[in-house]
C-alpha positions as CSV (number, residue, x, y, z in Angstrom):
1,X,0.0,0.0,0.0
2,X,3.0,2.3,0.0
3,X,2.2,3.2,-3.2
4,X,-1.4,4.7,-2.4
5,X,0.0,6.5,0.5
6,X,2.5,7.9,-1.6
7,X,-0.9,8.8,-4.0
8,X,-2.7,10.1,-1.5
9,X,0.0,12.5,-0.1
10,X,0.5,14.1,-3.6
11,X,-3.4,14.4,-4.6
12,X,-3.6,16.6,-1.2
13,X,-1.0,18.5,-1.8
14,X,-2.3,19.1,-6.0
15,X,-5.7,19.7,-4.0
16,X,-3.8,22.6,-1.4
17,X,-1.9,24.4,-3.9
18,X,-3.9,24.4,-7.2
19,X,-6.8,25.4,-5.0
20,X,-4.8,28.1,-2.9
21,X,-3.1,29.8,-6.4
22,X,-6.5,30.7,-7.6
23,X,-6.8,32.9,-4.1
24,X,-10.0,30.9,-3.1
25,X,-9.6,28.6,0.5
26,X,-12.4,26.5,-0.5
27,X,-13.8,23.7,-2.5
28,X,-17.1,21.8,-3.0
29,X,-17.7,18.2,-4.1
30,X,-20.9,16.3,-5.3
31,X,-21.3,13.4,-3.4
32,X,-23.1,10.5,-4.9
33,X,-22.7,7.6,-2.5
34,X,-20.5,6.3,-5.5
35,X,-16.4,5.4,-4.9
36,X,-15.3,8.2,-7.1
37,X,-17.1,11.5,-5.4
38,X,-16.0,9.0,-1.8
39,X,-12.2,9.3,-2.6
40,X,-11.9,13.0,-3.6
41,X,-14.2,13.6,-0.6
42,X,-11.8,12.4,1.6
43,X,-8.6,13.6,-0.1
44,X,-10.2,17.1,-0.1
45,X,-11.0,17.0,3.5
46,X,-7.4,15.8,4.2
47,X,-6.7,19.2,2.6
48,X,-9.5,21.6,3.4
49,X,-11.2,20.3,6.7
50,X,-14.4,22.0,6.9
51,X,-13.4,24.3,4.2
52,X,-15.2,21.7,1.9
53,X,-18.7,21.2,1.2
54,X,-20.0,17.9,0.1
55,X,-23.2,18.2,-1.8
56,X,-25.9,15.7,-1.9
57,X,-28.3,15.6,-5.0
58,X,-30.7,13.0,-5.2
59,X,-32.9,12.4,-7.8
60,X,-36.3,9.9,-7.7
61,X,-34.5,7.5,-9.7
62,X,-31.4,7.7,-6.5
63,X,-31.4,4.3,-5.1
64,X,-31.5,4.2,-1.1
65,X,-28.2,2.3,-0.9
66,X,-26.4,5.4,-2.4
67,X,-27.8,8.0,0.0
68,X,-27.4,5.8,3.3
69,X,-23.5,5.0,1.7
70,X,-23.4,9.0,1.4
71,X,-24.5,9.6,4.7
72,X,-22.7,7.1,6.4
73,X,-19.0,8.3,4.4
74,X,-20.1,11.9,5.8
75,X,-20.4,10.5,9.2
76,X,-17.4,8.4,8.9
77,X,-15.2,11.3,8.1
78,X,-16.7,14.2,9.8
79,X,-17.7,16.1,6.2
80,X,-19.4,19.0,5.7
81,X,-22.7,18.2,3.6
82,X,-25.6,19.4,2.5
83,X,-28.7,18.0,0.4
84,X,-29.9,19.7,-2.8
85,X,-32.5,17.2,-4.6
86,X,-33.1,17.6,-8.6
87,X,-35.8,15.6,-8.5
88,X,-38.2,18.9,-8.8
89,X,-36.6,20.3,-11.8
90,X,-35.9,17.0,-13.4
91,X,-39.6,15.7,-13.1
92,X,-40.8,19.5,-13.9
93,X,-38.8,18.8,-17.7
94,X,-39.8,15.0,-17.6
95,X,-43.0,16.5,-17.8
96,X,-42.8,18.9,-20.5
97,X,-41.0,15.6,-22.6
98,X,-42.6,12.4,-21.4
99,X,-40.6,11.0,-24.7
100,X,-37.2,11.5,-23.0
101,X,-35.4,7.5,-23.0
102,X,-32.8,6.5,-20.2
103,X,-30.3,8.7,-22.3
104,X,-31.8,11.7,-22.2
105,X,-33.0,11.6,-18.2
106,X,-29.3,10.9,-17.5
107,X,-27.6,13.8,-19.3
108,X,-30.1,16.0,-17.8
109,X,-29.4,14.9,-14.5
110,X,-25.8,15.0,-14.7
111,X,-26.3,18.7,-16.0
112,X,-28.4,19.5,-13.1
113,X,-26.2,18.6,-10.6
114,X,-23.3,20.5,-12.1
115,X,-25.5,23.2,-12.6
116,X,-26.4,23.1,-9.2
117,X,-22.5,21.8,-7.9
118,X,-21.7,25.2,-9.3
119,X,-24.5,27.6,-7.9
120,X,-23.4,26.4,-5.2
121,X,-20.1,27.1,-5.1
122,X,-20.6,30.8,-6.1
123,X,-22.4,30.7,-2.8
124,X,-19.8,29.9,-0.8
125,X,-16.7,31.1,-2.7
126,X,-15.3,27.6,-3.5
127,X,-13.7,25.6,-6.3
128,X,-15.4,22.6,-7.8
129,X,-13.9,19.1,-7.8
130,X,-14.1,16.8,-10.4
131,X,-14.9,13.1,-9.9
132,X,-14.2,11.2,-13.0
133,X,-11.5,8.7,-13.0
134,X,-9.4,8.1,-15.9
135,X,-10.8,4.8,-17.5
136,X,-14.2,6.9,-17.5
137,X,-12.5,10.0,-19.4
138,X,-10.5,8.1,-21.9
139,X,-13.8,6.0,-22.8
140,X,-16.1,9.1,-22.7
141,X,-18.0,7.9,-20.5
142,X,-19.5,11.2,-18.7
143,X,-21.9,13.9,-19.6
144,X,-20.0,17.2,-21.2
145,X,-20.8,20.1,-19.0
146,X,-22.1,17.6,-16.3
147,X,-20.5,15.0,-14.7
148,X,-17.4,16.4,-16.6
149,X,-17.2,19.5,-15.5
150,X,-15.1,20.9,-13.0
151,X,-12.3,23.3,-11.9
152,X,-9.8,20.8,-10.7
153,X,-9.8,17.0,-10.6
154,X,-7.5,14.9,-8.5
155,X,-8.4,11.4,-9.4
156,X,-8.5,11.5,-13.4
157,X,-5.0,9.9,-13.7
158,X,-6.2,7.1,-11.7
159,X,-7.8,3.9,-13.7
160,X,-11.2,2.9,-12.0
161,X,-9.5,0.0,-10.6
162,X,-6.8,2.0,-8.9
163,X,-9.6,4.4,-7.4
164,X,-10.8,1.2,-5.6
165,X,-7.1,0.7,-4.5
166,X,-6.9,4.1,-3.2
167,X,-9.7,3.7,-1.4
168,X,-9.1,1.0,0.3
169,X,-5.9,2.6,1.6
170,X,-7.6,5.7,2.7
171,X,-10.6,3.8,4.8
172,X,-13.9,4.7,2.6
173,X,-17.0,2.7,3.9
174,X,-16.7,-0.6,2.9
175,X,-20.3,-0.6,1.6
176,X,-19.4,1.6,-0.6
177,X,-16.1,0.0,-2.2
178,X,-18.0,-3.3,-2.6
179,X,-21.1,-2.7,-4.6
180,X,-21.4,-2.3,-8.1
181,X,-20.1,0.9,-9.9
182,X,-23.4,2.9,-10.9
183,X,-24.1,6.7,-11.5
184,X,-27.5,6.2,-10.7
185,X,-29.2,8.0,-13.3
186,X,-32.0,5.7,-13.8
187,X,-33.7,3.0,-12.0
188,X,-31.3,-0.7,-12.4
189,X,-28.5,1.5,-14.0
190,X,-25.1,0.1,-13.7
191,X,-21.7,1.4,-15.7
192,X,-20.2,-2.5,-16.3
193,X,-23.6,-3.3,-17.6
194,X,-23.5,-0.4,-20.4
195,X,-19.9,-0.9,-20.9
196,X,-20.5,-4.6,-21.5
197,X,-17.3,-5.2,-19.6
198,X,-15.9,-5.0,-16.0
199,X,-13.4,-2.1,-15.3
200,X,-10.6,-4.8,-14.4
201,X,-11.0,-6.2,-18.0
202,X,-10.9,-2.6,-19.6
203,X,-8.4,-1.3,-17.4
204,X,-6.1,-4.1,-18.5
205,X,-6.4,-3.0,-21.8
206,X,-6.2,0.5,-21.8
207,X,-3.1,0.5,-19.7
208,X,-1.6,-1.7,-22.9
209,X,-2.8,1.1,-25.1
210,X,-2.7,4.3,-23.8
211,X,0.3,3.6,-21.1
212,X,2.3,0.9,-22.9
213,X,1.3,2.0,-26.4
214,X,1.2,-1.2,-28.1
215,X,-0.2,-1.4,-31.5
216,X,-3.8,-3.9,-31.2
217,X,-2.1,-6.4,-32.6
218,X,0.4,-6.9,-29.6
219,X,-2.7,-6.2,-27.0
220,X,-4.5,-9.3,-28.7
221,X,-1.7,-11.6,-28.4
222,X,-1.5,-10.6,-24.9
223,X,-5.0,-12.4,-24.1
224,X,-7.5,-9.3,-24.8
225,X,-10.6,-9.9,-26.4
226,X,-10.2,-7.9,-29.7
227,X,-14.3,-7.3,-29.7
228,X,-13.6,-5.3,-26.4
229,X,-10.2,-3.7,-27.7
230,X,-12.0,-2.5,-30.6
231,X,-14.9,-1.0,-28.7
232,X,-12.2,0.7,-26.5
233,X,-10.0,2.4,-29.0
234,X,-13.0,3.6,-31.1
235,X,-14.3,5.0,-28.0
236,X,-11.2,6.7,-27.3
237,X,-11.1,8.8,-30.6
238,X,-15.1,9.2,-30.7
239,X,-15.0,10.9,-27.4
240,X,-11.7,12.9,-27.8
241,X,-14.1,16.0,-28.5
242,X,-15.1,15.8,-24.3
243,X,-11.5,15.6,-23.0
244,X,-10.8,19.3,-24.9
245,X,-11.9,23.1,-24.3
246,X,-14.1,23.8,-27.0
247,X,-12.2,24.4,-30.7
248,X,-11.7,27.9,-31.5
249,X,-11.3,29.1,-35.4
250,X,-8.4,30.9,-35.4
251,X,-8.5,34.0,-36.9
252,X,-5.9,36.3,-35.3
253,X,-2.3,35.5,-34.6
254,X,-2.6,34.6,-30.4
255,X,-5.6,32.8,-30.2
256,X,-6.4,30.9,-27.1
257,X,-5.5,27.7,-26.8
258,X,-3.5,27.8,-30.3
259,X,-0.9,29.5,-29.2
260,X,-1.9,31.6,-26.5
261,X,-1.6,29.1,-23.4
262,X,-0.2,30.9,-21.0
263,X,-1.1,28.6,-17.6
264,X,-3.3,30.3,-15.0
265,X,-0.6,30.7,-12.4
266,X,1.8,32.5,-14.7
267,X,3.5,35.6,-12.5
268,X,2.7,39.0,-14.2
C-alpha cells in the first residue's frame, strides 16, 4: 500500500496548492454515495477540513443504498454536507417531454447537478472538484458540461481499478467499495452493464494502449478480447471532443488555446 500512500500524499498536496493559487480557500464536491465522489471527498477533507462542502443531490431514480453509503462516508469522516435534490426540476422537464429514453434523463441529470455543484459554489466562494477517474474519461463515458465539469480533478489519472485501491488505503466505507459501480441516473442502471465489460478487464487493456502503447495487434496476443479492444480504441477517438476546451477558429495570430496558453498561475 506504500504506493497509495504515496498517491494520496501528492493528490492533497495538488488539491492545497492548485486550490490556494486561484486565491479561493475552499472547495465543493458532489457526493453521490459512489467510490469516485467518496475518494476526492476524503482527499479534499485531508486538505481543506471544513473548508469543503460535500453536496448531496438525489434524484427519484437515487437508489436508497447510495444515499445511506453517502451519509454514512459523511459521518465516517466528519464532512461537511448538504442535500440539494433535482428531482423537482428533473420531473418539472420530464413532464414537458414524457418522450425523453434512459439517455436523455441521465444527461439532464448530470447537467443538473453541475448546474447546481456550481451555484453552489458561487455561494460559498469555493472551487469545484471533479470526480471522473481516468478509465471513464478516456472511454467518454461522462456527460459534457455535467459530470465532466469541474475546476480541478485529482483522481483522473487514476484507472477505475486503482480508485478502488486508493480507497481501500484511505478507509472509505466498505459498503461503498463493494457494490457495483453505478451513477445512478436511472432505476437498475449500472456502468459494467452499459460498458458490457468490467473495469478490471478494460483497465487491462487500456493501460496496454494508452500507457504501454502497443499497436492492437500486440494487445490481442496478450489475451484481450479484440471485440472489447476495438470498442475501447474507437471510443477513445469518438470521445476525444469531451477531454478538450471547446475548438476555437483561429483568426488572429494569439488565439487561445493555439498559441496563447499561458497557464493560470503565470507571475505577471
Amino acid at each position: 500500500m506504500k504506493k497509495y500512500a504515496q498517491i494520496s500524499d501528492y493528490l492533497v498536496r495538488f488539491l492545497d496548492n492548485e486550490v490556494r493559487k486561484t486565491g479561493l480557500k475552499r472547495v465543493v464536491v458532489g457526493l453521490s454515495g459512489g467510490i469516485d465522489s467518496a475518494v476526492v471527498a476524503v482527499l479534499a477533507h485531508r486538505a481543506f477540513g471544513d473548508d469543503l462542502l460535500c453536496v448531496k443531490m438525489p434524484s427519484q431514480y437515487s437508489s436508497q443504498n447510495s444515499l445511506d453509503d453517502a451519509d454514512n462516508l459523511c459521518k465516517d469522516f466528519g464532512l461537511r454536507s448538504i442535500t440539494k435534490s433535482i428531482a423537482p426540476m428533473l420531473q418539472a422537464y420530464e413532464a414537458e417531454n414524457p418522450d425523453m429514453n434512459n439517455l436523455r434523463k441521465g444527461n439532464l441529470s448530470a447537467r443538473l447537478r453541475m448546474v447546481t455543484l456550481f451555484d453552489m459554489s458561487a455561494k460559498e466562494g469555493a472551487l469545484v472538484l471533479g470526480t471522473s477517474n481516468k478509465s471513464e474519461l478516456m472511454l467518454g463515458y461522462g456527460t459534457l458540461y455535467g459530470d465532466l465539469a469541474s475546476a480541478l480533478n485529482p483522481i483522473g489519472d487514476l484507472y477505475k481499478s486503482e480508485v478502488f485501491e486508493l480507497a481501500r488505503h484511505l478507509g472509505v466505507t466498505k459498503s461503498i467499495i463493494d457494490k457495483p459501480p453505478s451513477a445512478d441516473l436511472w432505476d437498475g442502471q449500472s456502468d459494467e452493464a452499459d460498458l458490457g465489460y468490467s473495469y478490471a478487464k478494460l483497465d487491462e487493456a487500456l493501460r496496454l494502449y494508452v500507457e504501454e502503447r502497443l499497436s492492437i495487434d500486440e494487445i490481442v496476443k496478450r489475451g484481450v478480447d479484440k471485440d472489447m479492444l476495438d470498442m475501447i480504441v474507437k471510443k477513445i477517438y469518438a470521445n476525444q471532443f469531451k477531454r478538450k476546451m471547446p475548438v476555437i477558429a483561429k483568426l488572429t495570430s494569439r488565439t487561445i488555446n493555439h498559441d496563447f496558453n499561458y497557464p493560470r498561475d503565470i507571475n505577471l
